[in-house]
C-alpha positions in Angstrom: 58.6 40.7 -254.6 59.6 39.4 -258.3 55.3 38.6 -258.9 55.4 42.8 -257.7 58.1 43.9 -260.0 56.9 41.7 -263.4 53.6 43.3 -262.8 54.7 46.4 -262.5 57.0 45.9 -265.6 54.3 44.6 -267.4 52.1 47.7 -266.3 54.5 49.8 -267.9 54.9 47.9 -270.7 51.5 48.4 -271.9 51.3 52.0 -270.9 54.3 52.9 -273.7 52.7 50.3 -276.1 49.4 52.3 -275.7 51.1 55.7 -275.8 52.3 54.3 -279.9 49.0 52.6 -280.6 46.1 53.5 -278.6 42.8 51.6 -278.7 40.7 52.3 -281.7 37.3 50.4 -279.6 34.7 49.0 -282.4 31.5 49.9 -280.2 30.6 52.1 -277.8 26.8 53.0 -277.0 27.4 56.3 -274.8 24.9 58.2 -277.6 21.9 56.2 -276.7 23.1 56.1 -273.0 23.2 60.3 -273.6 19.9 60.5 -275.1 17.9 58.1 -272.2 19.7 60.0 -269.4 19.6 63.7 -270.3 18.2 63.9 -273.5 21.6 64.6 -275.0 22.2 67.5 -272.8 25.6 67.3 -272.1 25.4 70.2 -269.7 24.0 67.6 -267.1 26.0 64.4 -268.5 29.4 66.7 -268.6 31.5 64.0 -269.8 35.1 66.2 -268.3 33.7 65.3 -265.1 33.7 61.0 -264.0 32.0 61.8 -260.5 28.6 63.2 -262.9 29.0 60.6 -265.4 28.9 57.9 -262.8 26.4 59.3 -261.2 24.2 58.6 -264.3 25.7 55.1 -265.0 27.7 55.5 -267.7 30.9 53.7 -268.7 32.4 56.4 -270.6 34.0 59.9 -270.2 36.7 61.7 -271.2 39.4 61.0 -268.1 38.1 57.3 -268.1 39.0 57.1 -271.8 42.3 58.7 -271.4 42.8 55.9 -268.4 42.0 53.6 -270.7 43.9 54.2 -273.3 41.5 55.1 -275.9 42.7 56.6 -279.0 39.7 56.2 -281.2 35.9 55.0 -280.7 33.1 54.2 -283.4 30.5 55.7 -281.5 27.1 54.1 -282.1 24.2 56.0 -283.7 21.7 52.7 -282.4 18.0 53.1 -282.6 16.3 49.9 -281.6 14.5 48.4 -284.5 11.1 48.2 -282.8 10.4 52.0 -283.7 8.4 53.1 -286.7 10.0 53.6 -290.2 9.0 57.6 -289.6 10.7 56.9 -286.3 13.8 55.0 -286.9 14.6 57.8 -289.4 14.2 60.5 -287.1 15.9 59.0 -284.2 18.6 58.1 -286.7 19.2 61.7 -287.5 19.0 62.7 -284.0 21.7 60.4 -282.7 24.3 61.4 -285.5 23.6 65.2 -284.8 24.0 64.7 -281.1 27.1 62.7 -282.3 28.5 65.9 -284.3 27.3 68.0 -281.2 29.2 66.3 -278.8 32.6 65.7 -280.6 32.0 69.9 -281.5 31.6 70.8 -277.9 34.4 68.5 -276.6 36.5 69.8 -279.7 39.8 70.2 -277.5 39.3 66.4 -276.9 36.9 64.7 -279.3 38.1 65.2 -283.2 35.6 64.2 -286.1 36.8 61.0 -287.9 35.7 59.0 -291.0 39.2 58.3 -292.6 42.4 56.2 -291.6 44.1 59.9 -292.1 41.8 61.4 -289.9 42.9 58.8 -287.1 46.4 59.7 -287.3 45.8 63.4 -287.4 43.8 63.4 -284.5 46.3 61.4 -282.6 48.9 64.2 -283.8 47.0 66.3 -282.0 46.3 64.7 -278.8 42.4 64.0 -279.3 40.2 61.0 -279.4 39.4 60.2 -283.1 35.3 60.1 -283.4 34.0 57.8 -285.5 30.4 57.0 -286.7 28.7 53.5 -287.0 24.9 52.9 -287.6 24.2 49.7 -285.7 20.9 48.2 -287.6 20.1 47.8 -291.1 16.1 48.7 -290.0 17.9 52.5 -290.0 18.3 52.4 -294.1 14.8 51.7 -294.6 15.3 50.0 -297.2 16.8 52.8 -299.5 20.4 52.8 -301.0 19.5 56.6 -300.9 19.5 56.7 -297.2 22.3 54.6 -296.9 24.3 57.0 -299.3 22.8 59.8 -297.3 24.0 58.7 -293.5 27.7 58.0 -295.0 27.4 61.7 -296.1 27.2 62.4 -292.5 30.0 60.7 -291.1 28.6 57.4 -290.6 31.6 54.6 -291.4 29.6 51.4 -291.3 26.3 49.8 -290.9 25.7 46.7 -288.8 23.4 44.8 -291.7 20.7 44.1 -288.5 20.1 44.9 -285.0 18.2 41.8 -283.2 15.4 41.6 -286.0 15.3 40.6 -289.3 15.4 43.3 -291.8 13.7 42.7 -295.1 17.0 41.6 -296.7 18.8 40.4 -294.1 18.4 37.9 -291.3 19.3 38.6 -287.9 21.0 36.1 -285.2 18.5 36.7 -282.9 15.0 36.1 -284.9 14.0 33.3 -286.5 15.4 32.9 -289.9 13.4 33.8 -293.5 15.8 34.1 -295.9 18.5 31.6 -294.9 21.1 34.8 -295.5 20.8 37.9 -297.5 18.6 38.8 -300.4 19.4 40.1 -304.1 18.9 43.5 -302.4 20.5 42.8 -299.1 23.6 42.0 -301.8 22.9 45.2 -303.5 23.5 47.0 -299.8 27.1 45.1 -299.0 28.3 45.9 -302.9 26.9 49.8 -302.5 29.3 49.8 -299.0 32.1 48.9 -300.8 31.8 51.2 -303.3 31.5 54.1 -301.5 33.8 53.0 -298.5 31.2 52.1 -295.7 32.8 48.9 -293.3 29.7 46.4 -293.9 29.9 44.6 -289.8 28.1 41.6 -289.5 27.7 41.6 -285.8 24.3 40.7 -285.0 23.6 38.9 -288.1 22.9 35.1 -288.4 25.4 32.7 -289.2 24.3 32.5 -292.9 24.2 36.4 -293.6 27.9 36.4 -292.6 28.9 33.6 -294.7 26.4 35.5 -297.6 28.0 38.7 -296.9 31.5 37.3 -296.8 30.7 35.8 -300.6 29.4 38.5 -301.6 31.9 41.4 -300.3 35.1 42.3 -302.2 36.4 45.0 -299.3 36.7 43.3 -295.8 34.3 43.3 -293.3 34.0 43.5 -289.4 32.3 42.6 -286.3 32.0 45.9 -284.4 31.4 44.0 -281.1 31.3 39.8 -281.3 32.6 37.2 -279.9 33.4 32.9 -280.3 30.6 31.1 -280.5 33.3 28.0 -279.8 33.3 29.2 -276.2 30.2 30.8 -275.3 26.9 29.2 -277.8 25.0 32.5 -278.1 23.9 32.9 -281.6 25.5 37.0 -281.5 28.8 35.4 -281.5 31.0 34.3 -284.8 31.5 30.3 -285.7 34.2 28.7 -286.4 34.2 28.6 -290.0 33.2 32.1 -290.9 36.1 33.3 -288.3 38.6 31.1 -290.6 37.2 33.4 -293.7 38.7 36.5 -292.2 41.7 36.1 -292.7 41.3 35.3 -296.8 38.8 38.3 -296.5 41.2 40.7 -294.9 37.9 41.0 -292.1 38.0 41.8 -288.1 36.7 40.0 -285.8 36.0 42.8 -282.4 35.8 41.1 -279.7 33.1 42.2 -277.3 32.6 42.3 -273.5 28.9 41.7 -272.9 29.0 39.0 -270.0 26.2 36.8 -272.3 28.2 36.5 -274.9 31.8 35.4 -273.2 30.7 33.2 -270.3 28.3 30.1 -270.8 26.2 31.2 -267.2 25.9 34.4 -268.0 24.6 33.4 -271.1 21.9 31.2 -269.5 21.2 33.7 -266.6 20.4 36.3 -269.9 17.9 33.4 -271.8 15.9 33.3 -268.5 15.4 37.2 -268.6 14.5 37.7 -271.9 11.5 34.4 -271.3 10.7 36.5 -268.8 10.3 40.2 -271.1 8.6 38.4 -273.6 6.0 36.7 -271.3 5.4 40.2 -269.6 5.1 41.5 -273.0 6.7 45.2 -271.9 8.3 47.1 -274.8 12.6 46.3 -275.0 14.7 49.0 -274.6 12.3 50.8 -272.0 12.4 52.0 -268.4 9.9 49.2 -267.8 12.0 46.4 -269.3 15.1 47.9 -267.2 12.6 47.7 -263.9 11.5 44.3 -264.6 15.3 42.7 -264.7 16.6 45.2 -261.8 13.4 42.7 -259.7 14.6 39.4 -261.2 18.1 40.6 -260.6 17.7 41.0 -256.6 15.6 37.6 -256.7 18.5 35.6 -258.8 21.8 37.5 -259.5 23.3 37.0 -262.3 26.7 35.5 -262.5 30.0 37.6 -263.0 31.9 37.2 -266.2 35.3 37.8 -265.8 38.6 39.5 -267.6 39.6 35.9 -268.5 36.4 35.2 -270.3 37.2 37.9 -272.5 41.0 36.8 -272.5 39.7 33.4 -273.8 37.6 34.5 -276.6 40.4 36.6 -277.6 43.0 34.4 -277.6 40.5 31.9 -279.5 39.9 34.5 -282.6 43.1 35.3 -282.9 44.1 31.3 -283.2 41.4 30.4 -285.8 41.4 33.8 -287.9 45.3 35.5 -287.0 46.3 37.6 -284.9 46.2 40.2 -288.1 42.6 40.1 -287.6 41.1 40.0 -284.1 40.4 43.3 -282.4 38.5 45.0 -279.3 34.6 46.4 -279.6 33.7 46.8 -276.1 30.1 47.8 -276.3 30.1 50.4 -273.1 27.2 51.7 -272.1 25.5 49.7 -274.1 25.0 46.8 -271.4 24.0 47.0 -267.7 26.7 44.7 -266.8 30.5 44.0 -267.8 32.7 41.5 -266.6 34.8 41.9 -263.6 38.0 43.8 -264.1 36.4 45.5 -267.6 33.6 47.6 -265.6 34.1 50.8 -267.7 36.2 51.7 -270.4 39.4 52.2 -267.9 39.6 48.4 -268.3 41.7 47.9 -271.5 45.0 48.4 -270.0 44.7 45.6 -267.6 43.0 43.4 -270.8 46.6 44.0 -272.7 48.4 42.9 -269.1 46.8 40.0 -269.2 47.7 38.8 -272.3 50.8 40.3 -272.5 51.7 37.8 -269.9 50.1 34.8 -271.6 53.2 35.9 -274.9 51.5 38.2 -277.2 54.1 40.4 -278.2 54.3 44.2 -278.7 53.4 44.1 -282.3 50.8 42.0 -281.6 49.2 43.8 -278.8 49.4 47.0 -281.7 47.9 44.6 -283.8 45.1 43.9 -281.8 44.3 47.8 -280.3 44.1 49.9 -283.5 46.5 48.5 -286.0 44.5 45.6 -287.6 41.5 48.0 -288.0 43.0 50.6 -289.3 44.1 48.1 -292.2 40.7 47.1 -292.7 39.7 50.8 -293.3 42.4 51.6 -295.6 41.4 48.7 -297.7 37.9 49.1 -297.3 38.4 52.6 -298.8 37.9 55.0 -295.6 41.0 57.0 -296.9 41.1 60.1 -298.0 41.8 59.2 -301.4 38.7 56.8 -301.2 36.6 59.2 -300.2 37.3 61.8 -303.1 36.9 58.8 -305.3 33.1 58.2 -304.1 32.7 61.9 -304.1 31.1 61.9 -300.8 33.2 64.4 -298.5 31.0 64.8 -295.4 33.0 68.0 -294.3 
């Protein structure tokens, strides 16, 4: 009976705690999820209804996220980087229209967001702040133009590489060629800062974040990333760059991709991605999905579990501070989560748990929107910063 009445104390705890300071998530796919599905028609993927979005596998609609305790979501305008220049341009445009389209037709729900102001405004209101993040530096094509251009839109940061190199940047999950960033890849992090773009090093090698974190004078984030201490995979953060946050003012946002929080998983994943590349299909196609659904009923894949992600939390916040560790999901942009984070109603019981391992109330605040909100004060996404860069994408 007493093991009953903490949890339900605790239960209650974090629903007031979430009420004050709802989740601002650093990653969510549910764009890319919107355009394979239904081609961003959001007539058949009506995201009021759970029973429909289920129904096409997604980990994300609008009751869900009020379940969950969502408050505020950079929504990812991913391409993958194995697409044409012409292409990665125009599927870049079409993923922040359909991002505009969706928050405009969801407008008693969704409000547009690229300030810290915006955030609170929105929560004034009762809506779910919608952010913008472009997740590959392949999607700039090498132009400071087009990077000017997509923060004109709305977009609030760009993820330096996606899993290949870019011509100034190496990627974590290719093999290295320039041991970091280039002068240009430089000349991108110090154009971010000036114009008050979050420059997130997730998916970048080891060396572009320790480049990027020399070179930056605004803090940066991982949109969705987790220890490298407790699971090897090179998409996770080291040690030493984690203990740089905190003289940065940087985020680490933990992530929830079973590969990247639980050492099996992360072996199960190397076996299916020898297997892709010895096929030779295309990533990020309905052939690739077919060929791991096979291997899948031959060898399941282990189960990650909440306490995976508990651990890897718990771990950034004692080597970089509880001021900077937050929550980047990446819904819908896996085929798998661990068990007790399935879909984006999973935060809550995320915040039991640790609540129950000591984390106070201001830490748990700390950790759901108020750390990154500090990072995009001081990384200029204010108001007053963006009159300052003159770029007002209203």
């Amino acid at each position: 009976m007493t093991a009953a009445v903490d949890a339900q104390g605790t239960t209650a705890r974090v629903a007031r705690l979430l009420a004050e300071h709802p989740v601002l998530d650093g990653h969510n796919d549910l764009l890319w999820a919107a355009r394979e599905a239904v081609a961003y028609d959001f007539d058949r993927l009506d995201l009021r209804d759970t029973d429909t979005c289920r129904g096409y596998g997604t980990h994300t609609d609008l009751p869900r996220l009020a379940q969950g305790g969502v408050g505020a979501q950079f929504w990812s305008v991913f391409v993958p980087s194995t697409l044409s220049p012409a292409d990665t341009l125009t599927a870049t445009l079409e993923q922040v229209d359909a991002g505009h389209a969706m928050i405009e037709r969801y407008a008693d729900r969704l409000a547009p967001a690229t300030t810290v102001e915006d955030v609170h405004r929105a929560w004034d209101q009762g809506r779910v702040a919608s952010l913008m993040g472009a997740e590959g530096g392949h999607q700039i094509g090498g132009s400071l133009g087009t990077l000017r251009a997509l923060h004109r839109l709305g977009v609030r940061y760009l993820t330096l590489t996606h899993n290949d190199n870019v011509a100034w940047a190496d990627s974590a999950t290719d093999e290295p060629v320039l041991g970091g960033l280039s002068d240009f890849g430089r000349e991108v992090v110090a154009e971010m800062n000036r114009i008050g773009m979050l420059v997130d090093l997730s998916h970048v090698s080891a060396d572009t974040m320790r480049d990027a974190l020399d070179t930056s004078d605004r803090p940066v984030v991982f949109s969705h990333s987790s220890a490298r201490a407790l699971c090897d995979h090179p998409r996770n953060v080291p040690d030493d760059v984690l203990g740089r946050l905190s003289g940065n003012g940087g985020l680490c946002m933990v992530t929830f991709v079973p590969k990247f929080v639980d050492e099996a998983s992360r072996d199960w994943s190397a076996e299916v991605d020898a297997l892709v590349a010895a096929s030779g299909v295309e990533p990020f196609t309905a052939a690739e999905t077919e060929l791991v659904a096979r291997h899948a009923e031959r060898h399941p894949a282990p189960v990650a579990t909440l306490a995976d992600v508990v651990a890897h939390v718990e771990h950034v916040r004692e080597v970089a501070g509880v001021d900077h560790v937050g929550l980047g999901g990446d819904y819908d942009g896996v085929g798998a989560l661990p068990a007790g984070l399935e879909d984006v109603t999973g935060y809550p019981r995320l915040l039991a748990a640790l609540a129950e391992r000591g984390w106070s109330d201001a830490d748990l605040a700390a950790l759901t929107s108020g750390n990154v909100l500090r990072v995009m004060h001081d990384a200029g996404l204010t108001d007053a910063g963006e009159r300052r860069a003159g770029d007002v994408p209203r």
